[in-house]
Backbone as CSV, one residue per row, in Angstrom:
resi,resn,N_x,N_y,N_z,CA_x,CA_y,CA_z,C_x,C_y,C_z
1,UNK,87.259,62.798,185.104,85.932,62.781,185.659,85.193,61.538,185.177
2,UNK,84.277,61.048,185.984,83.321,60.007,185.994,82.079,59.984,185.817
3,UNK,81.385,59.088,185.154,80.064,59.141,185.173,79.861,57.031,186.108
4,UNK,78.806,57.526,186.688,78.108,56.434,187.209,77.048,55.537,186.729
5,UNK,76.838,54.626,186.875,75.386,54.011,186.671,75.619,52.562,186.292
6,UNK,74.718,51.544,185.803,74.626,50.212,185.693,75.252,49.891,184.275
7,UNK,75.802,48.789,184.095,76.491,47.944,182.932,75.420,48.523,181.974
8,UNK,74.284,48.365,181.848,73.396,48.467,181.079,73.634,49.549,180.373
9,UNK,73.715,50.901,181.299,73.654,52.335,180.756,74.751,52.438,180.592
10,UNK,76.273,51.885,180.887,77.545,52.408,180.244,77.434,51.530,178.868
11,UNK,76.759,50.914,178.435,76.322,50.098,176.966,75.937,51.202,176.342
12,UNK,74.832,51.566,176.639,73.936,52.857,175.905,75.067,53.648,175.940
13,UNK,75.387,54.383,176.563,76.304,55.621,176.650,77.537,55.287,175.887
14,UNK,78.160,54.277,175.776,79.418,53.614,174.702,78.608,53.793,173.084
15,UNK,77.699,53.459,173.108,77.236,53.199,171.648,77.351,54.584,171.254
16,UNK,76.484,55.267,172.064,76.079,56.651,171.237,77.382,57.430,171.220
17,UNK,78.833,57.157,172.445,79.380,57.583,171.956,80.169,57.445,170.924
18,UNK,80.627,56.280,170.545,80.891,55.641,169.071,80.545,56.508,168.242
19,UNK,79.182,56.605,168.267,78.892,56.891,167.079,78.977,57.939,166.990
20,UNK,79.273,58.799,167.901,79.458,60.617,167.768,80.632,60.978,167.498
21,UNK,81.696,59.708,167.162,82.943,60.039,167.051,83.314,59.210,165.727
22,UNK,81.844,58.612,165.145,82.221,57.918,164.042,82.652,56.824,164.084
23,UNK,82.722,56.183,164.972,83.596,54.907,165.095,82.342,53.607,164.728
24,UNK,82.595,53.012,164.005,81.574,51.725,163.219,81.329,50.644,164.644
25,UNK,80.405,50.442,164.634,80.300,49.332,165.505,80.972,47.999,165.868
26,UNK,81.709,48.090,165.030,82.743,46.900,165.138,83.974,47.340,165.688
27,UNK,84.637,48.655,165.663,85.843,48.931,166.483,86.104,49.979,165.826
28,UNK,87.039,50.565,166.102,87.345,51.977,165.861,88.693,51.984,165.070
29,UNK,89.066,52.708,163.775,89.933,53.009,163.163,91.057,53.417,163.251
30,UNK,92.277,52.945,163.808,93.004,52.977,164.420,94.289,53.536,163.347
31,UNK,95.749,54.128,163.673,96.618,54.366,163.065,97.498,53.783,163.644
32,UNK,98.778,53.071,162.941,99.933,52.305,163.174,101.120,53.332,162.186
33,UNK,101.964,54.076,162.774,102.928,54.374,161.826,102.096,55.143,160.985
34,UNK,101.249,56.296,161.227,100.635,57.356,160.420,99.724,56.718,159.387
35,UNK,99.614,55.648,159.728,98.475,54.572,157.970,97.324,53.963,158.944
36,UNK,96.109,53.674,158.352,95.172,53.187,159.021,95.757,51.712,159.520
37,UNK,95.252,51.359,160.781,95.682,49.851,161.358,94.374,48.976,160.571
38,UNK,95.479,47.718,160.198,94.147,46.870,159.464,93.610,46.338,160.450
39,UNK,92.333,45.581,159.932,90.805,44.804,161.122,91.578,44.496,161.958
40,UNK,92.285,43.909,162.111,92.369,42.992,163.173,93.280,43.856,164.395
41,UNK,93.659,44.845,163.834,94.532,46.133,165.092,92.807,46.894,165.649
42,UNK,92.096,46.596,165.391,90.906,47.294,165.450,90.901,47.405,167.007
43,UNK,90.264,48.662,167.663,89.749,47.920,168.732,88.260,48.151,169.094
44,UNK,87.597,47.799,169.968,86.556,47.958,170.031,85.761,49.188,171.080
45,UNK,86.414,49.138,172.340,85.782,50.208,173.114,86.536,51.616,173.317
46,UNK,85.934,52.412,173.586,86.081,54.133,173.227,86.478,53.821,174.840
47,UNK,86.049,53.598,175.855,86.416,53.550,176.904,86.180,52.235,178.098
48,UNK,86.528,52.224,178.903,85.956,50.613,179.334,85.595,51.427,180.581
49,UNK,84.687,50.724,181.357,84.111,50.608,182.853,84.200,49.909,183.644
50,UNK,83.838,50.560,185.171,85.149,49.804,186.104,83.710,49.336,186.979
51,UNK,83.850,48.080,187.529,83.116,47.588,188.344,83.467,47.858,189.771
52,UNK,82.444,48.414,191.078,82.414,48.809,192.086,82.906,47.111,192.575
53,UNK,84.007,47.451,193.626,84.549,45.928,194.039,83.584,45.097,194.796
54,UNK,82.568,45.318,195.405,81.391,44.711,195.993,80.784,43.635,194.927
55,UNK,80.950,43.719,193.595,80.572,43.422,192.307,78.728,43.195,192.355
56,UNK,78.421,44.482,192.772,77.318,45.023,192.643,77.081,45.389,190.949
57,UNK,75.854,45.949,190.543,75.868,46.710,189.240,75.882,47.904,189.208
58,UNK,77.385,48.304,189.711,77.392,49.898,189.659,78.822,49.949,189.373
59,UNK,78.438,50.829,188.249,79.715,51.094,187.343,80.306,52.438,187.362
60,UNK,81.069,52.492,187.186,81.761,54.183,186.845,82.763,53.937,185.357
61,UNK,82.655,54.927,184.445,83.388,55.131,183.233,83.711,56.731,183.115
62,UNK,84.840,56.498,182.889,85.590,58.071,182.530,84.532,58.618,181.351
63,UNK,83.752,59.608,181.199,83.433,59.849,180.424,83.741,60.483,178.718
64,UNK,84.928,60.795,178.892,85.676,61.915,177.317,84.938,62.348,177.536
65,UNK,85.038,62.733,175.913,84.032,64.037,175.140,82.556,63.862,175.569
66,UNK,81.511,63.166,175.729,79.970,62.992,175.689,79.947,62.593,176.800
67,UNK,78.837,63.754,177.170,78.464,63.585,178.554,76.432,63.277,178.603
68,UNK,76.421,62.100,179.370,75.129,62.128,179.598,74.253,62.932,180.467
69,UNK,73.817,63.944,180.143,72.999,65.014,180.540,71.941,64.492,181.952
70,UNK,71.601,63.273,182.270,71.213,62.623,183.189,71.835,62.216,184.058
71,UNK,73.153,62.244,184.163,73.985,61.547,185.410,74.854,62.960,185.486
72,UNK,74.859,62.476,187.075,75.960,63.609,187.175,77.546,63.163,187.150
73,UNK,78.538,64.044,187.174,79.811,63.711,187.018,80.684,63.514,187.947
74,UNK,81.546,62.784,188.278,82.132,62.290,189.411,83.374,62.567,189.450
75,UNK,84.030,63.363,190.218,85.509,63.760,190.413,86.459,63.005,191.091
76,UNK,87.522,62.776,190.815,88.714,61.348,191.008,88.655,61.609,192.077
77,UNK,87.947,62.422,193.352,88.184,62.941,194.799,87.100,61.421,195.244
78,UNK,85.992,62.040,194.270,84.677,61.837,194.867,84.602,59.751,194.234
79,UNK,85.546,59.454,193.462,85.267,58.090,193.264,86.383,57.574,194.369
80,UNK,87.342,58.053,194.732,88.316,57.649,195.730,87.105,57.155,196.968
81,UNK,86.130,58.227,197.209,85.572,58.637,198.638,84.552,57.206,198.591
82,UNK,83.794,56.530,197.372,82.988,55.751,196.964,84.053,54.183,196.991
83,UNK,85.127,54.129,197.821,86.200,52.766,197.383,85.907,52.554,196.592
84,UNK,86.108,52.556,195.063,85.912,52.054,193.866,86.841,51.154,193.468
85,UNK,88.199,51.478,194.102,89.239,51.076,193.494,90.301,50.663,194.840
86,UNK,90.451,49.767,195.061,91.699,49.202,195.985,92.340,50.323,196.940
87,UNK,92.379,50.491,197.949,92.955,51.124,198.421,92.786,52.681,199.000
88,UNK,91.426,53.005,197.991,90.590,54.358,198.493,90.231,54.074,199.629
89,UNK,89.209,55.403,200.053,88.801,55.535,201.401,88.207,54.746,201.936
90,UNK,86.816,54.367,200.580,85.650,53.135,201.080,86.209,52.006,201.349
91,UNK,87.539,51.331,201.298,87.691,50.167,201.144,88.651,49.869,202.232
């Protein structure tokens, strides 16, 4: 499932989720072979967001765990139906 909205608000919505999962602002704590991965295995985003191909500012990001209580949620039916992605309906 998906959440929608502008670069701006998948920023906001990345941060806070970071941080609800603990992950430091610099990248997230990673394991290699059951041991923490050092800095530089780090990575940085909990999830990435996909730009509408029009390259408008309208984004969609899988949401995980945290859901923003203001947007509604978007089902892999319903982003197909929006061409988001190569080859869906809209496109």
């Amino acid at each position: 499932m998906y959440q929608r909205g502008t670069l701006e608000e998948f920023n906001q919505w990345h941060e806070k989720t970071k941080l609800s999962y603990g992950i430091p602002p610099g990248g997230i704590i990673g394991y290699v072979n059951g041991r923490l991965a050092p800095d530089n295995q780090r990575t940085i985003n909990y999830v990435d967001s996909a730009q509408k191909p029009d390259k408008s500012n309208d984004y969609i990001w899988p949401y995980g765990g945290y859901i923003d209580d203001k947007k509604s949620v978007l089902l892999k039916l319903d982003v197909d139906n929006l061409g988001w992605f190569i080859g869906s309906v809209g496109n």
